[in-house]
KEVEXKE-414582 format. One record per atom (N, C-alpha, C, CB): residue number from 1; residue in three letters; chain; atom name; y, z negated, x. Coordinates in nm, 2 decimals. Glycine has a CB too. Layout:
N
num: NUM&residuo: ALA&cadena: A&atomo: CA&north: Y&up: Z&east: X
...
END
This chain:
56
num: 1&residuo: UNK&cadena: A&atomo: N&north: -1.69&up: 2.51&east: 2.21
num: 1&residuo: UNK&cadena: A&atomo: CA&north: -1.75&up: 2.59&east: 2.32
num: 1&residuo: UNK&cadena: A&atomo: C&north: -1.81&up: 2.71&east: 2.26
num: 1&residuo: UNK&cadena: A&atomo: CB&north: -1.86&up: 2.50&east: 2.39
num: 2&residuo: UNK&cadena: A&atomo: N&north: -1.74&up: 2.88&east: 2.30
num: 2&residuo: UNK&cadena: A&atomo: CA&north: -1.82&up: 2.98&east: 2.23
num: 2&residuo: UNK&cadena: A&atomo: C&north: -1.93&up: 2.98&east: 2.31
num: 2&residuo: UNK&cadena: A&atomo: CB&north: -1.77&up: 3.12&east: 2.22
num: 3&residuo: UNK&cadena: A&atomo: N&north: -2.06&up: 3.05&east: 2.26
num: 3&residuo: UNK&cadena: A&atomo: CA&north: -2.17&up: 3.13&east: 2.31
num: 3&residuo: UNK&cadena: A&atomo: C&north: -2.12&up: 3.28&east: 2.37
num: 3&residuo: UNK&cadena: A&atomo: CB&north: -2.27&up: 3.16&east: 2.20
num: 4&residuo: UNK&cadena: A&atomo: N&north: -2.17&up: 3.33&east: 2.46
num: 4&residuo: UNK&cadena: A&atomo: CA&north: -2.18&up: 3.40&east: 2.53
num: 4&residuo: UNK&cadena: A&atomo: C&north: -2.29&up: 3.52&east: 2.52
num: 4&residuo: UNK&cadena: A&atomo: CB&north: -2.18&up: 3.34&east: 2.60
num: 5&residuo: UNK&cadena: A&atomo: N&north: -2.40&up: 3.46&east: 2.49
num: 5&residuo: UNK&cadena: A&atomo: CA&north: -2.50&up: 3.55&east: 2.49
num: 5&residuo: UNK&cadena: A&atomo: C&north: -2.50&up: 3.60&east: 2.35
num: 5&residuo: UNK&cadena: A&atomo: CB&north: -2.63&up: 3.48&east: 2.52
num: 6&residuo: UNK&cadena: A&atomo: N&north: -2.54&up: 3.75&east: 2.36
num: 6&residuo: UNK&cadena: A&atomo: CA&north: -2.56&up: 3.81&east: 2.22
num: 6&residuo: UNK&cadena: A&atomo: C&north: -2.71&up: 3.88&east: 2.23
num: 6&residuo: UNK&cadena: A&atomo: CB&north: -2.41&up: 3.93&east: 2.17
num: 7&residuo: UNK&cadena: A&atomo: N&north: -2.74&up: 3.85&east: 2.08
num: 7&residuo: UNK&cadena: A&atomo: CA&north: -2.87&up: 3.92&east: 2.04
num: 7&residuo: UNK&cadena: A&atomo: C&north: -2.90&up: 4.04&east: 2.01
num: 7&residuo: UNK&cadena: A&atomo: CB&north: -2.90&up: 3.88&east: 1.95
num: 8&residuo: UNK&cadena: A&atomo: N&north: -2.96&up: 4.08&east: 2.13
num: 8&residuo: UNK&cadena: A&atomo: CA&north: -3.04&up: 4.18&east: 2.10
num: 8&residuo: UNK&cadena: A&atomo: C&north: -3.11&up: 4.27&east: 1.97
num: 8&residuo: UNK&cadena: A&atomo: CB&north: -3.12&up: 4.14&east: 2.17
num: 9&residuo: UNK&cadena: A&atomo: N&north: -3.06&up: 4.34&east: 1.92
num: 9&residuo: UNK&cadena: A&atomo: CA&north: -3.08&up: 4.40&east: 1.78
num: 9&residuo: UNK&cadena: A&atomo: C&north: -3.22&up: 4.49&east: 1.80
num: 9&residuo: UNK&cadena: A&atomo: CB&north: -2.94&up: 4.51&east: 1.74
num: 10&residuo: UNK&cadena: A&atomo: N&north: -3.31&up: 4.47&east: 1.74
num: 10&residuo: UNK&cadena: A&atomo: CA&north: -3.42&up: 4.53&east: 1.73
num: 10&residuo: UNK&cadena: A&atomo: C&north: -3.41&up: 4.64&east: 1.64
num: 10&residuo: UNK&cadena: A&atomo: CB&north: -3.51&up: 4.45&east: 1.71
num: 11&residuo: UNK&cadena: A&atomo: N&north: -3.36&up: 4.59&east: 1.53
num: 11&residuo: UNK&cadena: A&atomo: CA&north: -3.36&up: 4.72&east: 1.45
num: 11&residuo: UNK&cadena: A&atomo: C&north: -3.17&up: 4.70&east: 1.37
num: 11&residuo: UNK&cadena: A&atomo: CB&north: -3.55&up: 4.71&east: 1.29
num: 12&residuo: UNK&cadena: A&atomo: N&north: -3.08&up: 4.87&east: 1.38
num: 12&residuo: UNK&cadena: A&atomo: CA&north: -2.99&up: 4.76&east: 1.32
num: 12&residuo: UNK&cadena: A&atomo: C&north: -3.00&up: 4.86&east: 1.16
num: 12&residuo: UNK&cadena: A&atomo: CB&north: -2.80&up: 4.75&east: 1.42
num: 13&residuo: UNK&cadena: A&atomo: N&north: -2.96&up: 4.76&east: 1.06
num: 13&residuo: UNK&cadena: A&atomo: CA&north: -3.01&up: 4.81&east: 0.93
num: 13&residuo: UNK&cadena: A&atomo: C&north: -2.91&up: 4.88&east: 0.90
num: 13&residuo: UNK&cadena: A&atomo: CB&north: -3.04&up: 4.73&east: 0.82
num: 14&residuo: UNK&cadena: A&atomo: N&north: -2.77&up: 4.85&east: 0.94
num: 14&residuo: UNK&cadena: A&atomo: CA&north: -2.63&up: 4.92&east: 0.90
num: 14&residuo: UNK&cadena: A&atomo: C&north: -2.64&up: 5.09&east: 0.93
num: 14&residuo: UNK&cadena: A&atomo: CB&north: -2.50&up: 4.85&east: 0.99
num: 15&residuo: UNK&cadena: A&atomo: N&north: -2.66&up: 5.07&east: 1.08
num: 15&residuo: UNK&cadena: A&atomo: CA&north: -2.67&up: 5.25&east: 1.15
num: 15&residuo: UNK&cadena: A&atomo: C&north: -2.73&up: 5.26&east: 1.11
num: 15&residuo: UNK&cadena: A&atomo: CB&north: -2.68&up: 5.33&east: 1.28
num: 16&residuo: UNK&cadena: A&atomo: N&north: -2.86&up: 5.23&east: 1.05
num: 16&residuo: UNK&cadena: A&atomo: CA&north: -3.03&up: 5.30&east: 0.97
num: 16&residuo: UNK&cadena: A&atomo: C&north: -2.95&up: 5.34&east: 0.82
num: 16&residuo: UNK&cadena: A&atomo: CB&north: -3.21&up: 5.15&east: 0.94
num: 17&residuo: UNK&cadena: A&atomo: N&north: -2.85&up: 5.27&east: 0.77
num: 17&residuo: UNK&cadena: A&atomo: CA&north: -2.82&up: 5.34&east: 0.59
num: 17&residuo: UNK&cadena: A&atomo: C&north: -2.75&up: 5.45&east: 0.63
num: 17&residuo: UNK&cadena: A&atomo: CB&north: -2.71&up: 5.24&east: 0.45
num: 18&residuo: UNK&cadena: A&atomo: N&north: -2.65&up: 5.39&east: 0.75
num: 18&residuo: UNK&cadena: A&atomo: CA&north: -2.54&up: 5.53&east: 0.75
num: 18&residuo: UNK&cadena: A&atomo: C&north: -2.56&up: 5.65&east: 0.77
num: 18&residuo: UNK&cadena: A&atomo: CB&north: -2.44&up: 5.52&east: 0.83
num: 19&residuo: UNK&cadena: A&atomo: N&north: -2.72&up: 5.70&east: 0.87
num: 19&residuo: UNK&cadena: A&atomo: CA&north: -2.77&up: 5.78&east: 0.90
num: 19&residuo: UNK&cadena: A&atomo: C&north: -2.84&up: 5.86&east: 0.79
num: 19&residuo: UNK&cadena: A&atomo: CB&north: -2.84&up: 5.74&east: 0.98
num: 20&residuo: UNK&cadena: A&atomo: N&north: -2.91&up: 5.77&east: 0.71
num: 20&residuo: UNK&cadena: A&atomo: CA&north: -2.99&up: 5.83&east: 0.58
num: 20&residuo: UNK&cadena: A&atomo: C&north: -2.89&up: 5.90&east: 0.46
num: 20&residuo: UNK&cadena: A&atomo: CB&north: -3.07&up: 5.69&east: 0.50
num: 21&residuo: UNK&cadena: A&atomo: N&north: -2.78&up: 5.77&east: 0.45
num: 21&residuo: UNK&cadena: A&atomo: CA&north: -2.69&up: 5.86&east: 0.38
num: 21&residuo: UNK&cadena: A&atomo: C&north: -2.62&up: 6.00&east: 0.41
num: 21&residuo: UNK&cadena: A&atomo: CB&north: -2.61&up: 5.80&east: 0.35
num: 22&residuo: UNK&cadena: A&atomo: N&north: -2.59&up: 6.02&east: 0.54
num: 22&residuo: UNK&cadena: A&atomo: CA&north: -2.57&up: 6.13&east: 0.60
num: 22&residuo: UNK&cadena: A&atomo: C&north: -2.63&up: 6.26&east: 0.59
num: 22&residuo: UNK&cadena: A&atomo: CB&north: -2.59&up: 6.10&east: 0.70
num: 23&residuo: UNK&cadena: A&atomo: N&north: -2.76&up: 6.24&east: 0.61
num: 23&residuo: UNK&cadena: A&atomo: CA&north: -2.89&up: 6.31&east: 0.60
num: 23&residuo: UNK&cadena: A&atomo: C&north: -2.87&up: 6.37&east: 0.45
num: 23&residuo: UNK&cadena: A&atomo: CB&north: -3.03&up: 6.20&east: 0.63
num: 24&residuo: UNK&cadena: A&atomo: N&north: -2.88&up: 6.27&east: 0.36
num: 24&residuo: UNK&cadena: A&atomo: CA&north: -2.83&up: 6.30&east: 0.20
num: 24&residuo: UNK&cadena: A&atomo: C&north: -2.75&up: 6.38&east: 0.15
num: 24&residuo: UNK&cadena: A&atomo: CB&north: -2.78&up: 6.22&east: 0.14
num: 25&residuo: UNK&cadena: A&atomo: N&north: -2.63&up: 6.33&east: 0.20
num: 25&residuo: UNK&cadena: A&atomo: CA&north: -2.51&up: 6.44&east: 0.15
num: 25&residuo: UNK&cadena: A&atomo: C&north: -2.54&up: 6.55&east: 0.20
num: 25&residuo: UNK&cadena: A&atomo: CB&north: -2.36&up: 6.42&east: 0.20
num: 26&residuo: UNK&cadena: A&atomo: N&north: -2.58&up: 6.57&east: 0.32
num: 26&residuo: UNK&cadena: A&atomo: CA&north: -2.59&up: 6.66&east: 0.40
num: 26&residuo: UNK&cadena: A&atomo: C&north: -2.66&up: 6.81&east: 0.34
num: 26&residuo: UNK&cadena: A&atomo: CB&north: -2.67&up: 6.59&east: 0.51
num: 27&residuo: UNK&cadena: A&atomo: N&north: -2.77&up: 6.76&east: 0.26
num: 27&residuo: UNK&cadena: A&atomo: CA&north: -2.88&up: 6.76&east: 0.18
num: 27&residuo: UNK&cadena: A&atomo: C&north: -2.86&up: 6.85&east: 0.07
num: 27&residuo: UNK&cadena: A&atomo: CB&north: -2.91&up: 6.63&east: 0.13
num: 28&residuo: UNK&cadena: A&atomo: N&north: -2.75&up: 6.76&east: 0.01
num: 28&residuo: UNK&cadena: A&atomo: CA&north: -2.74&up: 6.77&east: -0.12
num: 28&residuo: UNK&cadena: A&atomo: C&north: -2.57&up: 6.85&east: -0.14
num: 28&residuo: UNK&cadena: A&atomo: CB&north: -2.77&up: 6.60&east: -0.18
num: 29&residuo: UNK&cadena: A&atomo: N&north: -2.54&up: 6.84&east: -0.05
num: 29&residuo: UNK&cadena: A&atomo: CA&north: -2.39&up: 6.93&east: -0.03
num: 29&residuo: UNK&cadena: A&atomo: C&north: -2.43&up: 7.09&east: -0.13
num: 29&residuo: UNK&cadena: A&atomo: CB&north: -2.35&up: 6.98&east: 0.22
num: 30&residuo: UNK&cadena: A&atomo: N&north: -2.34&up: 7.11&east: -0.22
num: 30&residuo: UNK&cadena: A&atomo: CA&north: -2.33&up: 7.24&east: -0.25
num: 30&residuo: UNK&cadena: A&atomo: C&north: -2.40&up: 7.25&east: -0.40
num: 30&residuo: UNK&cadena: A&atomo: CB&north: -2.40&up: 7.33&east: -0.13
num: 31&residuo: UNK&cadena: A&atomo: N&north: -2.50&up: 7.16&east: -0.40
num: 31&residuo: UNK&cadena: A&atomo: CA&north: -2.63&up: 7.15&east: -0.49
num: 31&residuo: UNK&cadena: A&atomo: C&north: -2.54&up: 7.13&east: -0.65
num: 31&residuo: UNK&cadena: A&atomo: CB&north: -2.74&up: 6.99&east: -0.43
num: 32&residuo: UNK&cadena: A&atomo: N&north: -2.58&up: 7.21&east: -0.74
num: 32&residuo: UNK&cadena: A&atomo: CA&north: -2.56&up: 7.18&east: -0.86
num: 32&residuo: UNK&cadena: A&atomo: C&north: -2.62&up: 7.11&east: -0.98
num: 32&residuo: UNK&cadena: A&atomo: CB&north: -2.55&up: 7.26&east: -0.88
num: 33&residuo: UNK&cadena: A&atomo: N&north: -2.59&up: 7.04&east: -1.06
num: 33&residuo: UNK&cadena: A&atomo: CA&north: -2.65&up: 6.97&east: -1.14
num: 33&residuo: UNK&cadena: A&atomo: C&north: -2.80&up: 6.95&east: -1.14
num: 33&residuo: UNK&cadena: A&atomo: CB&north: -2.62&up: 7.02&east: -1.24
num: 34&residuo: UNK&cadena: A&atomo: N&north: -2.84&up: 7.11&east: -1.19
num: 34&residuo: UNK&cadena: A&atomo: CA&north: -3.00&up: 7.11&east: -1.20
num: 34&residuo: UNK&cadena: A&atomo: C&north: -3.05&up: 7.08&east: -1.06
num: 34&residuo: UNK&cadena: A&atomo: CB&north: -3.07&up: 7.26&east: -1.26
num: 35&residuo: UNK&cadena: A&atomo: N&north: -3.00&up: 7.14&east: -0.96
num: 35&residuo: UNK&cadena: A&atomo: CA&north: -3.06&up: 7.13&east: -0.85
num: 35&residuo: UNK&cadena: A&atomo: C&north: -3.04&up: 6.97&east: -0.78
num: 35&residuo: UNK&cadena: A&atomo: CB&north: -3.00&up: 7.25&east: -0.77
num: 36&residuo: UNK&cadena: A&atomo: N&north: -2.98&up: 6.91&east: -0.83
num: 36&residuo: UNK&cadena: A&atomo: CA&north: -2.89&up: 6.79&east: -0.75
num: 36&residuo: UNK&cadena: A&atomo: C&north: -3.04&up: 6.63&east: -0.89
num: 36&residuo: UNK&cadena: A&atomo: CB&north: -2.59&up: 6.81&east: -0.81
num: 37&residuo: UNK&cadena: A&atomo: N&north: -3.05&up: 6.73&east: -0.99
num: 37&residuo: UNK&cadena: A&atomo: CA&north: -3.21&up: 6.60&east: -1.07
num: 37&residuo: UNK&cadena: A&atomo: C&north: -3.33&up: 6.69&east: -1.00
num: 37&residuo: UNK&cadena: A&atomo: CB&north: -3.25&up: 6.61&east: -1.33
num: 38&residuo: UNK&cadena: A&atomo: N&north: -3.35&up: 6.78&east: -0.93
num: 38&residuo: UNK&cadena: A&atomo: CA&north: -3.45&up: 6.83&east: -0.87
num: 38&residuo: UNK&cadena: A&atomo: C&north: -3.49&up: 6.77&east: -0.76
num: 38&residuo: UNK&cadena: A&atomo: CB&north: -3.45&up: 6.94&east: -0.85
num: 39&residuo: UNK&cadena: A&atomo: N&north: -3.38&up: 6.79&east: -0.65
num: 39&residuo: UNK&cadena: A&atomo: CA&north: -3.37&up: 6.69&east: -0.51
num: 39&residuo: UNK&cadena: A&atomo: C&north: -3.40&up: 6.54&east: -0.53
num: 39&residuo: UNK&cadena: A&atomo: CB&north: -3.21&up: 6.69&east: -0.46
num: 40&residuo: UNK&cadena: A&atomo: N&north: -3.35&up: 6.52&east: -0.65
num: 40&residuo: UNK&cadena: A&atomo: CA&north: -3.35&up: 6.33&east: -0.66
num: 40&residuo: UNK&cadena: A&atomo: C&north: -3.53&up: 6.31&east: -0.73
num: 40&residuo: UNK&cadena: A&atomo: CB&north: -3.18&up: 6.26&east: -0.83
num: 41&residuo: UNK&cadena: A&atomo: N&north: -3.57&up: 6.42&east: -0.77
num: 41&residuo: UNK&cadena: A&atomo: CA&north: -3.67&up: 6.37&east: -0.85
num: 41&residuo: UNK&cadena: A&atomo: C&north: -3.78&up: 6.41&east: -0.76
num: 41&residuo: UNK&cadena: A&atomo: CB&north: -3.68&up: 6.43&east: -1.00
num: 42&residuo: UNK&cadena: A&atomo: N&north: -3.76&up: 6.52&east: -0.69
num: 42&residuo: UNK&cadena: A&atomo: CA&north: -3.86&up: 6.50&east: -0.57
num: 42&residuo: UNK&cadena: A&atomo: C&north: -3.90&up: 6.42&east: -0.47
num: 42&residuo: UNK&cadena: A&atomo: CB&north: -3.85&up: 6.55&east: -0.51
num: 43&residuo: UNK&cadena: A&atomo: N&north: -3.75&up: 6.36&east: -0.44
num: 43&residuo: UNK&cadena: A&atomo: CA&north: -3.73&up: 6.27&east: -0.32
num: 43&residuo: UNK&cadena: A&atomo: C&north: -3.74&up: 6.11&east: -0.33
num: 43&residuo: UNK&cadena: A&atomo: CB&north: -3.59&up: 6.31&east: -0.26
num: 44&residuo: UNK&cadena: A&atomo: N&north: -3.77&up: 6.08&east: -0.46
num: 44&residuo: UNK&cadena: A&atomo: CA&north: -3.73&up: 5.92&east: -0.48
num: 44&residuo: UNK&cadena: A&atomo: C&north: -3.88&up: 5.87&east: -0.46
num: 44&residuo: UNK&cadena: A&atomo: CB&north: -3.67&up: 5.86&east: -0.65
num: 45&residuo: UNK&cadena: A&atomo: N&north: -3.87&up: 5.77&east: -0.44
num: 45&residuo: UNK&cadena: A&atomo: CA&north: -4.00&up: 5.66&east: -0.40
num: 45&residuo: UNK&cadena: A&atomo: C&north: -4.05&up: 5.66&east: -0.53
num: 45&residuo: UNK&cadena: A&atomo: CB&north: -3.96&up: 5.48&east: -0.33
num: 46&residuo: UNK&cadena: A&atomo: N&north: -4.18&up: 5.67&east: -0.50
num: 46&residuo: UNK&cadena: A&atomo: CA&north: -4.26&up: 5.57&east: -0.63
num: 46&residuo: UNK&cadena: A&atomo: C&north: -4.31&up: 5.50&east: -0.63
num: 46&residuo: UNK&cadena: A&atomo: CB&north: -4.33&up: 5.59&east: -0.71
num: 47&residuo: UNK&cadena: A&atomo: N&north: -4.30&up: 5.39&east: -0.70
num: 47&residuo: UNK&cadena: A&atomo: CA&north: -4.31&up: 5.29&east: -0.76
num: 47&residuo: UNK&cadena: A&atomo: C&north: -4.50&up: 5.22&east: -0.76
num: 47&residuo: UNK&cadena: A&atomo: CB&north: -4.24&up: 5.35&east: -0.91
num: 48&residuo: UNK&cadena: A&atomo: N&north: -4.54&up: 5.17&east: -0.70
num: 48&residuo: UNK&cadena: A&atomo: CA&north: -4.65&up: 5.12&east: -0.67
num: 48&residuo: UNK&cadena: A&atomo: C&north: -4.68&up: 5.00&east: -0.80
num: 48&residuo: UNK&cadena: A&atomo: CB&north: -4.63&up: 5.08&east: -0.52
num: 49&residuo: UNK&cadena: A&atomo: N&north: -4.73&up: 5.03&east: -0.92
num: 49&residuo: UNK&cadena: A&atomo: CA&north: -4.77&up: 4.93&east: -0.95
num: 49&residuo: UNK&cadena: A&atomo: C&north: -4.90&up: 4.89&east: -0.94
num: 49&residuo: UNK&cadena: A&atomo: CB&north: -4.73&up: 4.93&east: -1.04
num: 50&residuo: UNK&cadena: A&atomo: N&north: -4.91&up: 4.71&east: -0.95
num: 50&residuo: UNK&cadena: A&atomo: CA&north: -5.04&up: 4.65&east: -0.89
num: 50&residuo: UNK&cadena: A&atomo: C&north: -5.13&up: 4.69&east: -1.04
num: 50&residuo: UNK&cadena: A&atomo: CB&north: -5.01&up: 4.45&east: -0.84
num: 51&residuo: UNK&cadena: A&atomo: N&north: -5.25&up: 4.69&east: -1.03
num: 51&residuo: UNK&cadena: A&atomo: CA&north: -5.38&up: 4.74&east: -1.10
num: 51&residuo: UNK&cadena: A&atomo: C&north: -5.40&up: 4.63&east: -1.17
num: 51&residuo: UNK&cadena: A&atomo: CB&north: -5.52&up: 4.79&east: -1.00
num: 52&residuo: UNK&cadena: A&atomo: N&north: -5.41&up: 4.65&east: -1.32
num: 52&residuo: UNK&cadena: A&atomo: CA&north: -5.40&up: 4.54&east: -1.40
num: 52&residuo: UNK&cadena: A&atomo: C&north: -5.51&up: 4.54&east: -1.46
num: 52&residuo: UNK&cadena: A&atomo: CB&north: -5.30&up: 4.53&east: -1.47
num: 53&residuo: UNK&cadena: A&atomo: N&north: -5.64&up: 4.48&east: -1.46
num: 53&residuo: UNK&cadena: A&atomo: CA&north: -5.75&up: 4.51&east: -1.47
num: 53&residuo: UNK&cadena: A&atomo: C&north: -5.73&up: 4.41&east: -1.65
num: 53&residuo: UNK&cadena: A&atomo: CB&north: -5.84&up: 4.46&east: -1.33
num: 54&residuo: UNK&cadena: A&atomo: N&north: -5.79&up: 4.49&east: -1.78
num: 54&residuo: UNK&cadena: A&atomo: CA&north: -5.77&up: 4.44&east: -1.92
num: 54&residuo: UNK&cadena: A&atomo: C&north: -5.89&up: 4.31&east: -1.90
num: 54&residuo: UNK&cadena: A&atomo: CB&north: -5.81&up: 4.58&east: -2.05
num: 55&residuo: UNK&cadena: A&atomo: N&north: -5.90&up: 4.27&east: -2.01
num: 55&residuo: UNK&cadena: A&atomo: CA&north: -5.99&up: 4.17&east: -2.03
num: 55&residuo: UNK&cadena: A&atomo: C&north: -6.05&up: 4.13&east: -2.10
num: 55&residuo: UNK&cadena: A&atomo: CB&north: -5.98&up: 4.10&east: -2.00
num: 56&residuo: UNK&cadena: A&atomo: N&north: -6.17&up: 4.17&east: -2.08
num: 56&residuo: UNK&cadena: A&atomo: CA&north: -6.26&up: 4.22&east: -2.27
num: 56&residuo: UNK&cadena: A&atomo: C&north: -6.26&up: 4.09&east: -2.37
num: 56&residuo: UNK&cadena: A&atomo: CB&north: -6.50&up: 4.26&east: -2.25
END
């Protein structure tokens, strides 16, 4: 017996990369070397590390 009903997508993750990557190339189209570690080094996430308190 199939199902019938289909789930409602709240968020879909696939169209959300293909868009971003889009956006990227888009971006980055033309860009040379230097300019292409500039873009990347502006634009990347950082890195949250948790606070590591020493201990006398």
């Amino acid at each position: 017996m199939k199902t019938t009903d289909k789930k409602i997508k709240e968020f879909d993750t696939v169209q959300t990369f293909r868009e971003i990557k889009d956006e990227i190339s888009k971006d980055i189209q033309g860009m040379n070397f230097e300019q292409l570690n500039e873009y990347l080094n502006k634009t990347k996430l950082k890195q949250k590390l948790p606070d590591i308190k020493a201990e006398p």
